[in-house]
C-alpha positions in Angstrom: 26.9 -0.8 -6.5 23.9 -1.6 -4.7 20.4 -0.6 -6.5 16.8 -0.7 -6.0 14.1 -1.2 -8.6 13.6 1.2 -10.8 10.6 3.4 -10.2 8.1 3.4 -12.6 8.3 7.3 -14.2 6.7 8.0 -17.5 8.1 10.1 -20.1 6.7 12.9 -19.5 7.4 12.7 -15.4 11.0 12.5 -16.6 11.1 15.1 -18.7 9.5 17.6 -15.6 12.6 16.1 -13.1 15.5 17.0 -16.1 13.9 20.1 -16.6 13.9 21.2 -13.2 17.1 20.0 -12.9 18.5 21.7 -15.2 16.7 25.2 -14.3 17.8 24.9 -10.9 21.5 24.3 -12.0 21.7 27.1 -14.1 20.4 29.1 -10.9 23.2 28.0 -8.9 20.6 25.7 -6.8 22.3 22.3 -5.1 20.7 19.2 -6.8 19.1 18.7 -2.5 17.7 21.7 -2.5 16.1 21.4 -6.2 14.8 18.4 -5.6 12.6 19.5 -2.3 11.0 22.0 -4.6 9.7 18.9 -7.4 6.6 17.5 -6.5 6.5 14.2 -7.8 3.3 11.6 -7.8 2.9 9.4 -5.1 4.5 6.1 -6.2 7.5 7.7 -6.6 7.6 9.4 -2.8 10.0 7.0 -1.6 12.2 6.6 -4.0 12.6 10.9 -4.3 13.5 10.6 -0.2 16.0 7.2 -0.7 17.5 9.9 -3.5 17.5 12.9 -1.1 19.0 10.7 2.0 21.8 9.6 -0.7 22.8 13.4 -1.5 22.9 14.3 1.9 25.4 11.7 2.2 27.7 13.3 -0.3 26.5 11.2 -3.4 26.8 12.9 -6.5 23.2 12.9 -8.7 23.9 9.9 -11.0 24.9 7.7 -7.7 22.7 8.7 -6.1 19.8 8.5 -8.9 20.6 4.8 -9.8 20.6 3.8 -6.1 17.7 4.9 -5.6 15.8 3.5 -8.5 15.4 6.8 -10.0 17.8 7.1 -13.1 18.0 4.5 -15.7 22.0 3.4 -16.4 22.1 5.1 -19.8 20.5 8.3 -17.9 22.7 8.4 -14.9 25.6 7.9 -17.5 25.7 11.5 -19.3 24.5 13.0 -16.1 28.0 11.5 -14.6 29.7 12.9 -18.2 28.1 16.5 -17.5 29.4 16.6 -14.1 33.1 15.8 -15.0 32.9 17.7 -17.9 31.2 21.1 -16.2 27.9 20.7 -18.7 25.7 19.3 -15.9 22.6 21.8 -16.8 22.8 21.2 -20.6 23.2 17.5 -20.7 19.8 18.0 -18.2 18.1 19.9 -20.7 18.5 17.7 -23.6 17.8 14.8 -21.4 13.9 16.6 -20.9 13.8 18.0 -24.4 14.4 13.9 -25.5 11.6 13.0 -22.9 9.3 15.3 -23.5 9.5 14.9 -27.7 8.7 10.6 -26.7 6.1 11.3 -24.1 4.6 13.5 -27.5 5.3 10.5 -29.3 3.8 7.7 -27.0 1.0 10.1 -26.2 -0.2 10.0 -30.2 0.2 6.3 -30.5 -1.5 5.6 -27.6 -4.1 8.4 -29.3 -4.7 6.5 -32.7 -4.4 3.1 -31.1 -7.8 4.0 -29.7 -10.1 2.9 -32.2 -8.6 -0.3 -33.6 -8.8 -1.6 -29.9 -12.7 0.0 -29.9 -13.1 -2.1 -32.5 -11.7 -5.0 -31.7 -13.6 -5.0 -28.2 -16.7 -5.1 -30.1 -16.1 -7.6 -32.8 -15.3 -9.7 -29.4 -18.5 -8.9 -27.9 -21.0 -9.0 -31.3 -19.4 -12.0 -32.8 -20.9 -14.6 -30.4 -24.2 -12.8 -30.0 -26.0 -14.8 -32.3 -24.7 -18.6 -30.5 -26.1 -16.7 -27.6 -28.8 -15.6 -28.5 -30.0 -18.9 -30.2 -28.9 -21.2 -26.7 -25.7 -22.9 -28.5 -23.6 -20.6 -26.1 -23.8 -20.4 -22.3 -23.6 -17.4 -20.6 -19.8 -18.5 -19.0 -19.4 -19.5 -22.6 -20.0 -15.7 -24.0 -17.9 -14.5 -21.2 -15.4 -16.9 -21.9 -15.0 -16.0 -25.7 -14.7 -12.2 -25.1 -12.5 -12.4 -22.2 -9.7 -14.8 -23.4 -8.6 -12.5 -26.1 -8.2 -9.4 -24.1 -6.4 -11.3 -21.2 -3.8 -13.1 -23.9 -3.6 -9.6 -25.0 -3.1 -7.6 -21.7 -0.3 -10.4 -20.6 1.8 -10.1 -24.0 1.7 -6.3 -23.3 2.4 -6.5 -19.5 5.4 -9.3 -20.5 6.7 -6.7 -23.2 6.3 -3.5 -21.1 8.3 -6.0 -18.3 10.9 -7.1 -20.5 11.2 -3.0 -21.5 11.9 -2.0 -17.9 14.4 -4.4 -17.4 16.4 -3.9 -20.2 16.5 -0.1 -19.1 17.6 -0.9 -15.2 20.0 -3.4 -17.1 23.9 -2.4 -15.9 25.2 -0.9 -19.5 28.4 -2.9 -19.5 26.0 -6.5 -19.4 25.3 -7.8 -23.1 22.3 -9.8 -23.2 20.3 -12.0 -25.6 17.1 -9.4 -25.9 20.2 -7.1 -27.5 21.1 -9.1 -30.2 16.8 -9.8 -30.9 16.1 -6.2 -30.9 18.7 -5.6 -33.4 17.6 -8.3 -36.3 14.3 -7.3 -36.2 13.2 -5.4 -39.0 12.8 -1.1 -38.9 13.4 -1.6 -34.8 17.0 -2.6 -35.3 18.2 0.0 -37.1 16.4 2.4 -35.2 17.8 1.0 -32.0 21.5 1.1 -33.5 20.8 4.9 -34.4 19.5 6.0 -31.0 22.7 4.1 -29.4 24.9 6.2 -31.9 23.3 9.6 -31.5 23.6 9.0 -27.6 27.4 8.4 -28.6 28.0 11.8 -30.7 25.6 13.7 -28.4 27.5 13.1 -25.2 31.2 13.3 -26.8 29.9 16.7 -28.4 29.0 18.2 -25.5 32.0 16.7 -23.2 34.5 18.1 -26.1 32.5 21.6 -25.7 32.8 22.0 -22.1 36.2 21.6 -22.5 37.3 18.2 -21.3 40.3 16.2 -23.3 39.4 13.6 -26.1 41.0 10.9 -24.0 39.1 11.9 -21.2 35.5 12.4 -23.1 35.8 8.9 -24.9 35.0 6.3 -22.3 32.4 8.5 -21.1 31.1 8.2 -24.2 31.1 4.9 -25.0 29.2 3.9 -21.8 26.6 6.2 -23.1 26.2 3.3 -25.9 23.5 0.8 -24.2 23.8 -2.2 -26.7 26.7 -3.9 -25.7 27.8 -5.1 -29.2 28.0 -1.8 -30.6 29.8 -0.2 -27.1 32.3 -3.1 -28.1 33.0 -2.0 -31.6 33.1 1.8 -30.7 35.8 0.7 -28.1 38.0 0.0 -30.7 37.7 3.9 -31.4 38.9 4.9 -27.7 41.8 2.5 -28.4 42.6 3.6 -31.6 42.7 7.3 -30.3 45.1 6.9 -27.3 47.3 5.0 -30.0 47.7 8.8 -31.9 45.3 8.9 -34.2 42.6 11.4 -35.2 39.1 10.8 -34.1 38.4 10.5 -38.0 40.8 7.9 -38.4 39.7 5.6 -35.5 36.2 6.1 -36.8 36.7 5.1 -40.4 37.6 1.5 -39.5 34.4 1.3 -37.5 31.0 0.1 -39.6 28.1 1.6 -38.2 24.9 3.2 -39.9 25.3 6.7 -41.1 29.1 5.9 -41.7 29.7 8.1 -44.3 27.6 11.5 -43.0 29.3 10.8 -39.9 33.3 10.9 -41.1 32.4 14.1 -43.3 31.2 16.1 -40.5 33.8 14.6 -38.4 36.6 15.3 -40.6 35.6 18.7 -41.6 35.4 19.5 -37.8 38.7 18.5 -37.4 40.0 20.2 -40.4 38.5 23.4 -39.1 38.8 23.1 -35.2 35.0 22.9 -34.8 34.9 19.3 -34.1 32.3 19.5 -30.6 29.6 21.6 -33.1 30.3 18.8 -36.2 29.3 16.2 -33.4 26.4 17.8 -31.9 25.4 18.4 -36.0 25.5 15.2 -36.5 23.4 14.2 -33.3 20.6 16.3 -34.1 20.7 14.2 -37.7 20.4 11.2 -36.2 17.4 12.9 -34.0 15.7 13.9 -36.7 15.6 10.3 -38.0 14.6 8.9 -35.2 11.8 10.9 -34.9 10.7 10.8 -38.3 10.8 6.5 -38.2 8.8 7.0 -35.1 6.2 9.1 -36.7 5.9 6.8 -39.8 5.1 4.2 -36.5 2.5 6.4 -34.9 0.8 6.6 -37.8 1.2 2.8 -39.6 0.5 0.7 -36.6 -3.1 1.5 -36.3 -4.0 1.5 -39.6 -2.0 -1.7 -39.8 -3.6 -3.4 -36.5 -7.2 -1.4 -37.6 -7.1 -3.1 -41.1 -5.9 -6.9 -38.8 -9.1 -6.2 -36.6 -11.5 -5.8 -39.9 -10.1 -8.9 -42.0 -10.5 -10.9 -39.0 -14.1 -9.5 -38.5 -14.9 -10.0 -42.5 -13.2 -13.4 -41.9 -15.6 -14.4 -38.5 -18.7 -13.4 -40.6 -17.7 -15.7 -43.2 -17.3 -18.6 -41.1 -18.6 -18.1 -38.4 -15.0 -18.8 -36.4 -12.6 -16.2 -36.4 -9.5 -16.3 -34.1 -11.7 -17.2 -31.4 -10.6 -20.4 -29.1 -12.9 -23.0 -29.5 -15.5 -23.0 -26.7 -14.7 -26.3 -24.1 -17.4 -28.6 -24.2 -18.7 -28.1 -20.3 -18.8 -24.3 -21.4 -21.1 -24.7 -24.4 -24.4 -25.7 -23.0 
């Protein structure tokens, strides 16, 4: 399926497009005519009337949104398991409510990591001061020393923030080595594995509720599961399923964080024919963990990279060095 790149939306522009979305479905609005009504900022013009031209031509949203560049694969996923499964406006819903609670998220990390990056801005630009001040540092020196940190700094984020985008506009069905990274590092891995299996019960819940068969709602599913390795294991469930067991069956020879919570409620919803609202239950579990490691982030990571900043000060003023790159000699005078 051809694609273009994917658009550069933040959270919180994703959040307005599901909610709209999903207001307009529940009104009985087509998905053309709710999308003439969104106003959208001006990078994203052309990608809204590539996205447009491919509904006129009898795409369905999710084709239509990942030819275009607008929809992520994981996003354009449950929008495709909402439309077989007749839950189009909720699965939009919880797609804004999830976008809206991490553009909260991002917007108070980006909040605290104010001051640590105040502060190391002017550690960069007091430390030389005195070689400047005293003629052993040039001018192009000076400017050389406070500049070098900030660009090394600016390209690490620009080469992560790159590396994030294209892991989301990955196809889900392609495994790749940044996969098997993010999972062995430390706190990110597991919360990585958890997102992949809320996504997972979420989706299955709400295809189950609308009504459409297990066998039906379990691929669906699955391709719901971004990391590849996992999506492989979790296949084994599908499998295990169309061979005539229960879903708590297939799922007990499965190992996955959050094993045990997970085969209660499952089994229990079986046992007493509410199996969708045990799913969901144990989606909004996984949520809440998620968003409770990602609040223990927002608030560690500047006091972690604030206390960094300060060491390396007290160390500088010590010294006299720092981190600092030693000044080249034609630079120095």
């Amino acid at each position: 399926m051809p694609t273009t790149r994917l658009i550069a939306l933040d959270f919180a522009e994703r959040a307005q497009f599901f909610a709209h979305l999903a207001a307009m479905e529940k009104a009985g609005v087509p998905a053309l005519h709710a999308l003439r009504s969104l106003s959208v900022p001006a990078h994203a013009r052309g990608a809204q009337a590539e996205l447009q031209a491919q509904l006129e031509r009898g795409a369905d949203m999710a084709t239509a949104g990942l030819r275009s560049g607008w929809l992520i694969p994981l996003d354009a996923t449950l929008l495709r398991a909402g439309q077989a499964s007749g839950c189009l406006a909720a699965v939009c819903h919880r797609l804004a409510e999830r976008y809206a609670h991490r553009a909260k998220q991002a917007a108070a990390l980006k909040s605290r990591l104010i001051m640590p990056a105040a502060v190391l801005v002017l550690a960069l630009l007091i430390q030389p001061l005195p070689q400047l001040v005293s003629g052993q540092l040039s001018v192009t020196g000076y400017l050389w020393g406070v500049l070098w940190p900030l660009l090394s700094l600016a390209a690490l984020y620009g080469l992560g923030r790159s590396l994030y985008r294209r892991r989301q506009a990955a196809p889900a069905a392609k495994a790749s080595l940044f996969d098997t990274l993010l999972v062995r590092m430390p706190l990110l891995g597991p919360a990585l594995l958890r997102r992949n299996l809320r996504d997972f019960f979420d989706s299955l819940g709400l295809m189950l509720e609308a009504g459409m068969p297990m066998l039906d709602a379990l691929p669906k599913a699955c391709a719901a599961i971004s990391h590849a390795p996992l999506r492989k294991r979790f296949s084994a469930v599908q499998l295990a399923v169309q061979r005539g067991q229960s879903l708590t069956q297939a799922l007990n020879a499965v190992d996955f964080p959050g094993h045990g919570l997970a085969l209660g409620l499952v089994r229990t919803g079986e046992a007493s024919g509410t199996l969708p609202t045990s799913l969901l239950n144990y989606a909004a579990v996984e949520t809440q963990k998620l968003d409770g490691f990602f609040e223990q982030l927002a608030t560690w990571l500047p006091r972690l990279l604030y206390a960094a900043v300060m060491l390396w000060m007290a160390y500088g003023l010590v010294t006299g060095a720092g981190f600092a790159p030693r000044m080249p000699v034609e630079l120095a005078t």
